[in-house]
C-alpha positions as CSV (number, residue, x, y, z in Angstrom):
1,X,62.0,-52.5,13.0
2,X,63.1,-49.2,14.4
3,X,61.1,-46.4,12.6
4,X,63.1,-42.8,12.2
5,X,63.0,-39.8,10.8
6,X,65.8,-38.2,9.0
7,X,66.4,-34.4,9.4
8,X,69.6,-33.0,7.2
9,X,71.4,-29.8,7.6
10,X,73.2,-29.1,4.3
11,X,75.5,-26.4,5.2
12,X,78.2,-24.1,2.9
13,X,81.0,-25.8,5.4
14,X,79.5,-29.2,6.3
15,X,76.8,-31.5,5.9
16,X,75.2,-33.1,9.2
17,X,72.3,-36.2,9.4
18,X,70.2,-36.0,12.7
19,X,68.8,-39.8,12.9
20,X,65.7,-39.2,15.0
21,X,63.2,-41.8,16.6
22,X,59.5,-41.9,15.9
23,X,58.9,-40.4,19.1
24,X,61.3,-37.5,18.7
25,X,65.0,-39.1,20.4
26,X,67.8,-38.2,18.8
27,X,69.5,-41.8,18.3
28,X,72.9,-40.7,15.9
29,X,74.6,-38.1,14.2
30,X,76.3,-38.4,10.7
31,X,78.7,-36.0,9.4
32,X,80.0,-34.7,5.8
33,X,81.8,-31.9,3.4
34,X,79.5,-29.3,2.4
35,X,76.5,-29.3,0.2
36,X,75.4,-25.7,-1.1
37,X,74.3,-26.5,-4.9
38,X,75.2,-22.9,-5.3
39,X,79.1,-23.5,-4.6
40,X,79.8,-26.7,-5.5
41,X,79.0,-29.7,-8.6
42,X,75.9,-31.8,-7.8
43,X,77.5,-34.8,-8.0
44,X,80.0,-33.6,-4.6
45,X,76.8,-32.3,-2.8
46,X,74.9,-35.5,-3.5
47,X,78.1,-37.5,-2.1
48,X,78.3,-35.4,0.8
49,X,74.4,-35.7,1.5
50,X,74.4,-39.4,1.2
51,X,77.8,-39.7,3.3
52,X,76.3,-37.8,6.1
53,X,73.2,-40.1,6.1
54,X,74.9,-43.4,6.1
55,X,77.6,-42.5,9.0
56,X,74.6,-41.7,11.3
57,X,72.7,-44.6,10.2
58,X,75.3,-46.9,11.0
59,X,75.5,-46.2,14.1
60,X,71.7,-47.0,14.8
61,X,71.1,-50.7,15.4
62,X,68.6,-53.2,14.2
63,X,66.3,-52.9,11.2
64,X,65.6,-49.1,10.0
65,X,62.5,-47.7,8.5
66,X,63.0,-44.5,7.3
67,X,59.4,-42.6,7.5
68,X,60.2,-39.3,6.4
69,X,63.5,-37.4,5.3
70,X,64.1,-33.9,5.7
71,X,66.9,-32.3,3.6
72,X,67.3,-28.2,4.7
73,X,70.2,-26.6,2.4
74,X,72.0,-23.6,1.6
75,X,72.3,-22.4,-1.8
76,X,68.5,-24.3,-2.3
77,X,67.5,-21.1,-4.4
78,X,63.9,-22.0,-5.2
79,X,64.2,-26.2,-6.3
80,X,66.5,-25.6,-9.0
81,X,68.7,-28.8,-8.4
82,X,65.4,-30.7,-6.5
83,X,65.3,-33.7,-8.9
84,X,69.1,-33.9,-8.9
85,X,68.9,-34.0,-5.4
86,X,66.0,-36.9,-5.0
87,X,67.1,-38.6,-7.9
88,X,70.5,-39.2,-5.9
89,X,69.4,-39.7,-2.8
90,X,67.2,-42.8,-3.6
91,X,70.0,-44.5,-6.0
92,X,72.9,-43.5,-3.0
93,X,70.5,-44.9,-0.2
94,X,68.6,-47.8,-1.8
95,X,66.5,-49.8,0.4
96,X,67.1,-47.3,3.3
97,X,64.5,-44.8,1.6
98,X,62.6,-46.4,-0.6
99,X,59.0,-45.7,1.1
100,X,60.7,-42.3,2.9
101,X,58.7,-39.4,1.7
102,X,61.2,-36.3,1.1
103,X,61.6,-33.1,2.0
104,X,63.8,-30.8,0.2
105,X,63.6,-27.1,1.1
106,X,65.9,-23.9,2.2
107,X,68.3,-23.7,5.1
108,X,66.5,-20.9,6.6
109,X,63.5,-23.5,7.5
110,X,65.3,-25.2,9.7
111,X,66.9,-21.8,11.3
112,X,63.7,-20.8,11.9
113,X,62.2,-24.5,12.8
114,X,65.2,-24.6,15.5
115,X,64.4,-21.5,17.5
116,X,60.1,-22.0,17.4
117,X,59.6,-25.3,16.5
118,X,56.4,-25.2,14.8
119,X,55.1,-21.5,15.6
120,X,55.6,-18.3,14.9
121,X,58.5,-16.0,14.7
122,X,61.3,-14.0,12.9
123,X,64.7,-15.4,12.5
124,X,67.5,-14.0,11.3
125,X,70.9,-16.3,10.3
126,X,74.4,-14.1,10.5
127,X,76.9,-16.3,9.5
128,X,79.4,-15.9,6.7
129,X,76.1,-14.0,4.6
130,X,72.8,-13.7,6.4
131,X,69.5,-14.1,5.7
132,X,65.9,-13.3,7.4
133,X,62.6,-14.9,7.7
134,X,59.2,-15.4,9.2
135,X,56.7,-17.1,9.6
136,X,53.2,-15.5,11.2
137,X,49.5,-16.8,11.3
138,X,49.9,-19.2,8.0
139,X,51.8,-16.3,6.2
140,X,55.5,-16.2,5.3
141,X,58.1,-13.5,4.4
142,X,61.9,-13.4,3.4
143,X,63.9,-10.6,3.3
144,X,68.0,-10.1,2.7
145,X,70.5,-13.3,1.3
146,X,71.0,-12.0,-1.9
147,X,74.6,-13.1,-1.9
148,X,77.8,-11.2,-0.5
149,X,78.6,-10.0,-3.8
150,X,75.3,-7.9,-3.2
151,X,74.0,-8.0,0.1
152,X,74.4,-10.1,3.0
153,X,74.4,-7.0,6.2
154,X,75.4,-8.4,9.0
155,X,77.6,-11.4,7.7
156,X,81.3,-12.1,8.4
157,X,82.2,-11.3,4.5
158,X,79.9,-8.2,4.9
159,X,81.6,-7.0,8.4
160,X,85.1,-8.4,6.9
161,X,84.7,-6.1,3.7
162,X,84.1,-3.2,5.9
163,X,86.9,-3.6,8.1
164,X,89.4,-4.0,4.9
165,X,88.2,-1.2,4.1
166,X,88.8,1.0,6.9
167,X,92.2,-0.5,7.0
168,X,93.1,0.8,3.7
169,X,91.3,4.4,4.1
170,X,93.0,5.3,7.5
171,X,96.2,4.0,5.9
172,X,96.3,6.3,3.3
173,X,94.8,9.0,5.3
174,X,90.8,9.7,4.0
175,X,89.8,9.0,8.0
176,X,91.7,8.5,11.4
177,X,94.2,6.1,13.0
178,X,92.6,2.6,13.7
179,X,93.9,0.0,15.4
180,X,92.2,-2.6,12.5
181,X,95.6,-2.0,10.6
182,X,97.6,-3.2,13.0
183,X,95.0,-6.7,13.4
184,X,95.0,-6.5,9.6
185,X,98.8,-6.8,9.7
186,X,99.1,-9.8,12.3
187,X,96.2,-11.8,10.9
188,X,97.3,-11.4,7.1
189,X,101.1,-12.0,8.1
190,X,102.0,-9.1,6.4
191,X,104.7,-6.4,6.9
192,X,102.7,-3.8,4.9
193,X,99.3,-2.8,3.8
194,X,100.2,-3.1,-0.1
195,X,101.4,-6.8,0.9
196,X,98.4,-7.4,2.6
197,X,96.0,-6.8,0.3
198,X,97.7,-8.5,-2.1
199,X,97.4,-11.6,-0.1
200,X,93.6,-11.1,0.2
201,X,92.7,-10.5,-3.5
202,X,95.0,-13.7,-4.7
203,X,94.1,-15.9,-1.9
204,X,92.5,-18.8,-3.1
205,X,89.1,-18.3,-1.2
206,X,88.9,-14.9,-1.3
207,X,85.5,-14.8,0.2
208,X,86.7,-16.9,3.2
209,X,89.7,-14.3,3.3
210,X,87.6,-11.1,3.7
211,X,85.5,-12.9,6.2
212,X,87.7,-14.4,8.3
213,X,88.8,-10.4,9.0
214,X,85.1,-10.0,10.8
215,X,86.8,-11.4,13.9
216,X,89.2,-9.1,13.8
217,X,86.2,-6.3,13.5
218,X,84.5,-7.6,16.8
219,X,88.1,-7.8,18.9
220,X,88.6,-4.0,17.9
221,X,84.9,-3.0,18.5
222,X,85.5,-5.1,22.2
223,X,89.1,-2.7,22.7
224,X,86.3,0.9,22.1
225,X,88.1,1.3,18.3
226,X,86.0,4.1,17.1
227,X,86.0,3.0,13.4
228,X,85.2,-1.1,14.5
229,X,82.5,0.5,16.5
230,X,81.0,2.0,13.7
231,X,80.9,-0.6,11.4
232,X,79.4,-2.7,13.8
233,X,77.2,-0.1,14.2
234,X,76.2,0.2,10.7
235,X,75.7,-3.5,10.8
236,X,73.6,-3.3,13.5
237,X,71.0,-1.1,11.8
238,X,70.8,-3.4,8.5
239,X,69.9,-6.3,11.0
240,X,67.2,-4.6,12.7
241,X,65.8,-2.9,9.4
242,X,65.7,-6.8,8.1
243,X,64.0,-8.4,11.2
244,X,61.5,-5.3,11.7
245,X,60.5,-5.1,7.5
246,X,59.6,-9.1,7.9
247,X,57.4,-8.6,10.6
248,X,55.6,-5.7,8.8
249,X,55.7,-7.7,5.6
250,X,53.6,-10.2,8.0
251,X,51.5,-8.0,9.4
252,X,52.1,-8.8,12.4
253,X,52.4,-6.2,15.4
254,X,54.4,-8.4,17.7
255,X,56.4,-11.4,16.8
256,X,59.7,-13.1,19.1
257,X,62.8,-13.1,17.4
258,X,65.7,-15.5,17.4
259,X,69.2,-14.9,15.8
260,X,71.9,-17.8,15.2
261,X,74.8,-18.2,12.7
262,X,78.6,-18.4,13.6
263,X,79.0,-15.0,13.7
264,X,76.0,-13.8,15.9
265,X,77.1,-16.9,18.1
266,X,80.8,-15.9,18.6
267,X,80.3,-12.5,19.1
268,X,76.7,-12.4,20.8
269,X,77.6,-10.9,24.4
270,X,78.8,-7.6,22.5
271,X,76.4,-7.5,19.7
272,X,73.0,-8.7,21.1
273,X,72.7,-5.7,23.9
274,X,73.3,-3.5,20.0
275,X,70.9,-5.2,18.2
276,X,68.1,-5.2,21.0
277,X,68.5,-1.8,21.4
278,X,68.3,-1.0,17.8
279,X,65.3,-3.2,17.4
280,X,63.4,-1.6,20.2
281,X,63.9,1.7,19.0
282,X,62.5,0.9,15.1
283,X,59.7,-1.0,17.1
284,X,58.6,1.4,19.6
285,X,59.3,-1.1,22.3
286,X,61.4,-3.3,24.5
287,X,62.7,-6.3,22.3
288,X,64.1,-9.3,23.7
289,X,66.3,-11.6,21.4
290,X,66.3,-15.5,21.5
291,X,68.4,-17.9,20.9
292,X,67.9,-21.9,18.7
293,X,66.3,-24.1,21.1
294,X,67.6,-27.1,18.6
295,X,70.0,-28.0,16.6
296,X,69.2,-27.2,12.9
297,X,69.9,-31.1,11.4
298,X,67.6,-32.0,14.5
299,X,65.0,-28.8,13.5
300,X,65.2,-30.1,9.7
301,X,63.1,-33.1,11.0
302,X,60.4,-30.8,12.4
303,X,59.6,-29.2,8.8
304,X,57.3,-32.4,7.8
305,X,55.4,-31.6,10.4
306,X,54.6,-27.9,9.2
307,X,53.6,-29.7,6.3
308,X,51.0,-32.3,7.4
309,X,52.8,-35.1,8.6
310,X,52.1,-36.5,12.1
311,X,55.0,-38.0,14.3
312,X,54.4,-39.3,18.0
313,X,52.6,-37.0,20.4
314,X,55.7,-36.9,22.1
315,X,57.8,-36.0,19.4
316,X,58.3,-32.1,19.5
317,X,58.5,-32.5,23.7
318,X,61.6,-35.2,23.1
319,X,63.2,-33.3,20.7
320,X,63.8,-30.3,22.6
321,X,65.0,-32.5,25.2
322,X,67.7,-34.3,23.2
323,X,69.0,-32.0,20.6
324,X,70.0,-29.1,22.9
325,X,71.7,-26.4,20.1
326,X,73.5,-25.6,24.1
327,X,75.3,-29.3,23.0
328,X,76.1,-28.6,19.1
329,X,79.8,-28.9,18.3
């Protein structure tokens, strides 16, 4: 009987099962569709969840026992779907689960669980929105991830927004030329500004539309645009504000800091020099930013283990060693 411990990164964009050994080996992965309660029926996120689960278990041989599962999701927003979401999982997984004890908590547990394991730190997660947290001597604070519509500094639909903006304003002459119209343009396949945004307010993902313009932000910012700069720059000072107010919520007066996400990752040789600076200037010293040591489905597992539960000695050693984030696709 091989025993294992689940860890599950439910993601706005996918759904990935880390099957890990007692001892802390990564033995399979499973992939799915997405599974954010927030943006989709329970009934797909529970299929999704479950799908992800089986197509890394099946590729485990022998007898499975299945000590502990660890769901971290987007969209968790306090528990408000959790008996849906337990409820599912034992009918979808049967015999596979039935003496696992769950875990069901926020995605930005495992962001921070991937960059410090089981200590300290401040995280912050820029990816389409963003979101900050920390954890410091038994105390924990959360700041930011109210939802694009809202908030979200520092995330692709938040940068995106921004740029559209600017494209619009120095078309019809409040500020300067910028050479975001003419990316606007060629990324929208448009031959005009009005057809442009046009194509962005009836697209049918409109929040993947103004998002998917961040890139275009960075590529200008990377050519010295003046008005990319600045939004960047802008951005910038919202992340730093975020990370800095969690430590001070925590009380601490030094705490690392680790920032992941798709966007931070794409764009990180341009906008990590910015945001260290801006840190260490609001902190009054030099700041160094981290990077995820693990993979979040892998990271997910380590959350039982904040709570009480006890895995090999080894476990925490072997995990670094064989979910490398440095090897996530």
């Amino acid at each position: 009987m091989v025993k294992v411990i689940l860890g599950i990164d439910g993601g706005a964009t996918k759904t990935e099962a880390a099957v890990i050994s007692y001892d802390g080996v990564l033995l399979a992965l499973g992939q799915a569709g997405p599974s954010n309660p927030a943006a989709l029926p329970i009934n797909e996120v529970c299929d999704n969840i479950s799908t992800s689960i089986i197509n890394a278990l099946r590729k485990v041989s022998g007898d499975i026992n299945v000590i502990a599962l660890s769901l971290s999701m987007a969209g968790y927003l306090g528990g408000v779907w959790d008996s849906e979401i337990r409820k599912c999982i034992k009918s979808k997984l049967g015999d596979y689960v039935k003496d696992a004890r769950i875990y069901i908590t926020e995605d930005i547990e495992a962001a921070h669980a991937s960059a410090f394991l089981t200590g300290d730190g401040a995280v912050g997660i820029l990816g389409t929105g963003s979101n900050f947290y920390g954890k410091y001597a038994g105390k924990r604070a959360r700041v930011g991830g109210w939802g694009h519509l809202i908030d979200d500094e520092g995330g692709a639909y938040h940068i995106g927004a921004l740029g559209l903006s600017t494209v619009v304003r120095s078309y019809d002459g409040r500020i300067g030329e910028t050479i975001l119209v003419k990316y606007a343009l060629s990324q929208y396949s448009a031959s005009s500004v009005e057809e442009l945004v046009a194509k962005v307010y009836s697209a049918k993902d409109v929040k993947g539309a103004v998002a998917s313009f961040a890139r275009s932000v960075f590529n200008a910012a990377k050519e010295g645009d003046k008005e990319a700069l600045s939004i960047l720059r802008r951005e910038t000072e919202e992340i730093a504000l975020a990370l800095t107010t969690v430590v001070k919520r925590l009380g601490a007066t030094e705490l690392p800091i680790a920032l992941m996400g798709g966007t931070y990752m794409a764009n990180r040789d341009l906008w990590r020099p910015m945001i260290e600076e801006e840190l260490s200037k609001l902190m009054s010293k030099q700041v160094t930013v981290s990077e995820p040591l693990i993979r979040q489905s892998c990271a997910a597992s380590v959350i039982p283990i904040n709570a009480g539960e006890r895995f090999s000695d080894s476990y925490l050693t072997n995990i670094v060693n064989s979910c490398s984030a440095k090897h996530e696709q």
